[in-house]
C-alpha positions as a printed NumPy array, in Angstrom:
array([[  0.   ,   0.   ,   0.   ],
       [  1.406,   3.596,  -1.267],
       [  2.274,   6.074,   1.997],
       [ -0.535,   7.944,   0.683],
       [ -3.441,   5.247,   0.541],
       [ -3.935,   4.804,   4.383],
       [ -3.453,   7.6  ,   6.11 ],
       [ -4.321,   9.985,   2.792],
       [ -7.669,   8.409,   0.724],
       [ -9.419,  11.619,   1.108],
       [ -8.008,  12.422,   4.498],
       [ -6.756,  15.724,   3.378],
       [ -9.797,  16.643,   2.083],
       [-11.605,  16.311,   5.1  ],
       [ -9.223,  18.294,   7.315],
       [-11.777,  20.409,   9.543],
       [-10.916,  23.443,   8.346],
       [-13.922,  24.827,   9.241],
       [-13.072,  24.212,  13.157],
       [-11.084,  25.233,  15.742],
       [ -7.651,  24.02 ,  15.228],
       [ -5.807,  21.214,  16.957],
       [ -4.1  ,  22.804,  19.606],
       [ -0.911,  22.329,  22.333],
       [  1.363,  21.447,  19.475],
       [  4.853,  23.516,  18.799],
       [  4.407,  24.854,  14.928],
       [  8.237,  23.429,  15.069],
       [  6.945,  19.979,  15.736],
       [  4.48 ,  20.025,  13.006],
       [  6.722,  21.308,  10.536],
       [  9.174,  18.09 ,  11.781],
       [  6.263,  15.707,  11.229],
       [  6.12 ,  17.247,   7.296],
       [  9.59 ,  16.996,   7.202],
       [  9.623,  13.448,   8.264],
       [  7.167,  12.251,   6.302],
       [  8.604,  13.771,   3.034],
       [ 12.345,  12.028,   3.686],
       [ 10.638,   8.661,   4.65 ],
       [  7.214,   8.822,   2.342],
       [  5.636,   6.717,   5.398],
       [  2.019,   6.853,   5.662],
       [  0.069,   9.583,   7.818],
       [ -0.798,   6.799,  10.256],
       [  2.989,   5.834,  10.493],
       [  4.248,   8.963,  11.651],
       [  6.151,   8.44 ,  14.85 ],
       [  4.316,   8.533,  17.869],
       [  6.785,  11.439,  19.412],
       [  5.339,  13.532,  16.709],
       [  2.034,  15.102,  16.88 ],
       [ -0.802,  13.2  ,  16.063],
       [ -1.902,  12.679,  12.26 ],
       [ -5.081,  14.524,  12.76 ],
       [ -2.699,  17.967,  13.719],
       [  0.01 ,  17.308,  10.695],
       [ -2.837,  17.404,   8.222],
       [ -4.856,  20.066,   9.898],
       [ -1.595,  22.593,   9.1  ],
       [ -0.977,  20.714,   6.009],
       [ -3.586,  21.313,   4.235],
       [ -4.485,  24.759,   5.561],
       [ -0.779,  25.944,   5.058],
       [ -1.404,  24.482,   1.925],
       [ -4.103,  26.256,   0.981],
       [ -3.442,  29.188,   2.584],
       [  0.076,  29.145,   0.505],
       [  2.005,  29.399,   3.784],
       [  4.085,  26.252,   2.349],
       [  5.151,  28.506,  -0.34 ],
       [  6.07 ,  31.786,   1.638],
       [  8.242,  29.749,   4.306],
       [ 10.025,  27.586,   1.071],
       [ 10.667,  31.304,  -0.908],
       [ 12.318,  33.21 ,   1.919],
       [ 14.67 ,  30.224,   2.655],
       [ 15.541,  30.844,  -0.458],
       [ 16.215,  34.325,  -0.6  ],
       [ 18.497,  33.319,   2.023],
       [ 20.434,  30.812,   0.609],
       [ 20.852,  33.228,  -2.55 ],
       [ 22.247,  36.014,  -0.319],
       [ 24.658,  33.287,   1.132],
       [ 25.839,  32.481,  -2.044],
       [ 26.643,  36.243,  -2.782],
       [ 23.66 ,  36.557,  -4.626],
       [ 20.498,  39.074,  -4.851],
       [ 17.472,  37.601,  -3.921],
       [ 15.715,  36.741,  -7.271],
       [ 17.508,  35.855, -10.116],
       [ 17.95 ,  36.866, -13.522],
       [ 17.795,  33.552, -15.152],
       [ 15.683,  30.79 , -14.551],
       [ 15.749,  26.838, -16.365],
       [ 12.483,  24.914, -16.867],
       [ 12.189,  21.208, -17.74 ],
       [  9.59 ,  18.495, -16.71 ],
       [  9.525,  14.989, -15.235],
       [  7.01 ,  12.571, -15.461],
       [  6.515,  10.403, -12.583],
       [  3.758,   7.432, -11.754],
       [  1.184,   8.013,  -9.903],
       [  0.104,   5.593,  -6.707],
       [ -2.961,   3.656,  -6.679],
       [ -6.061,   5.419,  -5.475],
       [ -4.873,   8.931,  -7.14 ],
       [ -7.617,   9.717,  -9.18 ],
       [ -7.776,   8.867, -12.537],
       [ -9.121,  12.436, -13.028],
       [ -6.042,  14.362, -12.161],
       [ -3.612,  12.153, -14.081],
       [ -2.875,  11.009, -17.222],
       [  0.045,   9.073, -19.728],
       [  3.553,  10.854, -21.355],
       [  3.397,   9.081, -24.53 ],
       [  6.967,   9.97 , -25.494],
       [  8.106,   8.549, -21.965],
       [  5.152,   5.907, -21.387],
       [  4.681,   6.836, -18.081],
       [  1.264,   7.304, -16.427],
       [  0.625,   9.272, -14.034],
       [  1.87 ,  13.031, -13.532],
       [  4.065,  15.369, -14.76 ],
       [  6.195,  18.394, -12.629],
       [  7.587,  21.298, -14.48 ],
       [ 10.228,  23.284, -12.246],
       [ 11.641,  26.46 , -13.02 ],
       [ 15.225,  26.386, -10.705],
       [ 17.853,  29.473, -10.869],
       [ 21.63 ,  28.836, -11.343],
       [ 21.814,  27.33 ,  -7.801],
       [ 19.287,  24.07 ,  -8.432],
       [ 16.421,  26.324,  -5.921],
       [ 13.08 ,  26.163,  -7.005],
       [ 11.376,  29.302,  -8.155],
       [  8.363,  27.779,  -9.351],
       [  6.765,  24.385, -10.137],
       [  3.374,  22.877, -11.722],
       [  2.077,  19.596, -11.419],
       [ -0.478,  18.182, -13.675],
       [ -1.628,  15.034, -16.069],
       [  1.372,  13.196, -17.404],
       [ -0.561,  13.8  , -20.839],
       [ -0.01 ,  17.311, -20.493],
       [  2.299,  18.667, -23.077],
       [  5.756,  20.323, -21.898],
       [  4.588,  23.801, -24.554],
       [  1.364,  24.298, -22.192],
       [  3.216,  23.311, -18.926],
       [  6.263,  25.782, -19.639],
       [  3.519,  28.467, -20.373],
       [  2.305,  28.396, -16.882],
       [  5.707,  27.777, -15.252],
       [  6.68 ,  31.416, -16.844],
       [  3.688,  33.21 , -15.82 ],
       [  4.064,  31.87 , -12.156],
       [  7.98 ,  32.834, -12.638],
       [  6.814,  36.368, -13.239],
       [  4.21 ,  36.318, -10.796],
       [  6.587,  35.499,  -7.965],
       [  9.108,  38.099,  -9.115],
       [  9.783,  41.582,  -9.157],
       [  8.829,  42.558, -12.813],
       [ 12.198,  42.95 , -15.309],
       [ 14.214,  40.629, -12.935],
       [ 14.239,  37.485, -14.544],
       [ 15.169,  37.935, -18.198],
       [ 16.297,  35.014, -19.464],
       [ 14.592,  31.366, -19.359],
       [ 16.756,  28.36 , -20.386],
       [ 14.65 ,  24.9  , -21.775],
       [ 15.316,  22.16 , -23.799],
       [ 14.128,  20.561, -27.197],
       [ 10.843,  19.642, -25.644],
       [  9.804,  23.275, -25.582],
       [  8.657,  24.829, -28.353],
       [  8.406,  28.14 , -30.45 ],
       [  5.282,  28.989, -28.319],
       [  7.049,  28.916, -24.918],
       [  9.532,  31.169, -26.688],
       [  6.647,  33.314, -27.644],
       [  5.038,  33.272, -24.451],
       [  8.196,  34.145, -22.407],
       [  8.426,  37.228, -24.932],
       [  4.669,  38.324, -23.662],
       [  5.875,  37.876, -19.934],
       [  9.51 ,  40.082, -20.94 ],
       [ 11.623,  36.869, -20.086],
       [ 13.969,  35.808, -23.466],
       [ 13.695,  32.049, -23.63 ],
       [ 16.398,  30.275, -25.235],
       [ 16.082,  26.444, -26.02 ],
       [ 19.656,  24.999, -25.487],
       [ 19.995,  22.34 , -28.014],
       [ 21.729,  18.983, -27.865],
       [ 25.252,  18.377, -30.095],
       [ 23.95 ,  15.476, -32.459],
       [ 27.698,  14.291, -32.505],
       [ 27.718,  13.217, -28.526],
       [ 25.808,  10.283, -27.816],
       [ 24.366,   9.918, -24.694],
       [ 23.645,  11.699, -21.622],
       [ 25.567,  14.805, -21.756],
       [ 25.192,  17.519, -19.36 ],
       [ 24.536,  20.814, -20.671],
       [ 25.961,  24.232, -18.868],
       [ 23.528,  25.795, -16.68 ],
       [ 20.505,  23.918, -17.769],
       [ 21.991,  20.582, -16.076],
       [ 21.356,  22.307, -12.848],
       [ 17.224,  21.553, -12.853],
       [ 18.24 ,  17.906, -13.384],
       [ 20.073,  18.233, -10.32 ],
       [ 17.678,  19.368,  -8.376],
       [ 15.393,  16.446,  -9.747],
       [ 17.429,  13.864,  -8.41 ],
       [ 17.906,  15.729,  -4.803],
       [ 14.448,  15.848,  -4.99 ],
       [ 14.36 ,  11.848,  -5.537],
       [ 15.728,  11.66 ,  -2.213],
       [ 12.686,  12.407,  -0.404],
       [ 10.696,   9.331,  -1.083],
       [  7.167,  11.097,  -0.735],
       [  8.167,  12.151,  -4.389],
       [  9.287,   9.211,  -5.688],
       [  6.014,   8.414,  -6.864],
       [  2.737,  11.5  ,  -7.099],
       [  0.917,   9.839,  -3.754],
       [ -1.431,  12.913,  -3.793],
       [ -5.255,  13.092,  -4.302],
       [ -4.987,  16.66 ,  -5.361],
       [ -1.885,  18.301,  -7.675],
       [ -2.184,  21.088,  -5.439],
       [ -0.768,  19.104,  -2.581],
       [  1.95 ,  17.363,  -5.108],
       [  3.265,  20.678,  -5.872],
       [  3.107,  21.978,  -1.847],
       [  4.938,  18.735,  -1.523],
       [  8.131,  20.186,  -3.817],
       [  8.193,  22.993,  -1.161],
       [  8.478,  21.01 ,   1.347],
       [ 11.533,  18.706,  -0.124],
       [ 13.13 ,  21.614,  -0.98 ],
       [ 12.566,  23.388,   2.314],
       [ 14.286,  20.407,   4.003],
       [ 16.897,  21.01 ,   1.472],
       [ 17.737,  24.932,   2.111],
       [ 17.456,  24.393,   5.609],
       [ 20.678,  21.593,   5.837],
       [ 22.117,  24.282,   3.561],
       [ 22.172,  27.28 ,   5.386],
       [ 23.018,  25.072,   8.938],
       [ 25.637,  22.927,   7.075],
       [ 24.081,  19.76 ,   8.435],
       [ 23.298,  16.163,   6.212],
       [ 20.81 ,  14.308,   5.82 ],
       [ 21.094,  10.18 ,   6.579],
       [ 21.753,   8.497,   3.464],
       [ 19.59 ,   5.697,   2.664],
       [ 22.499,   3.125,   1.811],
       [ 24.357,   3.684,   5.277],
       [ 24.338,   0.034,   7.712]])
């Protein structure tokens, strides 16, 4: 059974929002439950008992969720990191790509769908990552969906979370199309697809755009996003936040994560 079937199956959904909240519980603790549960992918009904209790975790789950709390506590991390690095807070060039990943059973058939040129079903993420692999925006939808109208809405969410005129340059691959390149001109961003060298066979990493590929295999790490466990795309993308919160956070303490293969 996926970590999303038993302690998920419409769960979420039925988070009281409309109540008083669960209460006694240290915000720190809650975000340590997320945390947990996004390294390990165990079920809500696994979480360790020194945690808080499921019913709390998805009570601020889904309302930081909705509320796009997730989102505000993952972007100022990294404006943080980006200062660290010497760098101003938004960038001036972002890279997009997409990965198609398969989706759990009991995600509904509804909010998923099959990459024909990959033959995977289930759902596909779009990220748009600066220089340094950090997230600066990200889309989940249908596998089916194609990578032209996913990179569309990756660049209008790019804009939308940046001060206008400071990203001006968007790097993608073959998969995008003239109309991305379009798009990003409506949106004052300069998209450039980076093409492959037909001469080198196999995987070869290309400067600057190998970075979101980077970041897709950190993200692999967290095993909540191994496979799309979610009922709602709205919760796989608050999920990205939350790998990527983990991430920033060992980064600007200079601690490690466990690795999986250690005995």
């Amino acid at each position: 059974m996926g970590p999303d079937q038993a302690g998920h199956h419409g769960l979420e959904g039925r988070a009281p929002l409309g109540q008083r909240p669960p209460g006694g519980y240290e915000m720190r603790e809650i975000v340590n439950a997320l945390l947990y549960q996004s390294r390990t992918g165990c079920q809500w009904s696994m979480l360790p008992h020194d945690l808080p209790p499921r019913s709390a975790v998805v009570y601020y789950y889904t309302v930081w969720r909705r509320d796009g709390i997730d989102k505000t506590i993952h972007d100022l991390l990294r404006f943080q990191v980006r200062e660290k690095a010497g760098r101003l807070a938004d960038p001036s060039l972002v890279v997009l790509d997409t990965q198609s990943v398969r989706a759990a059973a009991g995600v509904p058939a509804t909010t998923t769908g099959r990459d024909a040129a990959k033959r995977v079903p289930g759902r596909k993420r779009g990220l748009a990552t600066d220089v340094l692999g950090l997230v600066i925006a990200v889309v989940v939808a249908a596998a089916s969906m194609h990578d032209n109208a996913i990179g569309k809405v990756l660049l209008d969410r790019v804009a939308a979370a940046s001060p206008p005129g400071s990203v001006q340059t968007a790097l993608v691959d073959q998969g995008f199309k003239s109309s991305v390149v379009a798009h990003g001109a409506t949106r004052g961003i300069n998209v450039q697809i980076v093409e492959r060298n037909p001469a080198r066979a196999g995987f070869v990493p290309q400067p600057k755009r190998w970075v979101v590929e980077q970041t897709y295999g950190t993200m692999s790490l967290h095993r909540r996003l191994v496979r799309d466990y979610e009922h709602h795309p709205a919760s796989s993308e608050s999920r990205v936040y939350w790998a990527m919160t983990d991430v920033m956070t060992r980064r600007l303490t200079g601690t490690s994560a466990p690795a999986w293969r250690e005995t």
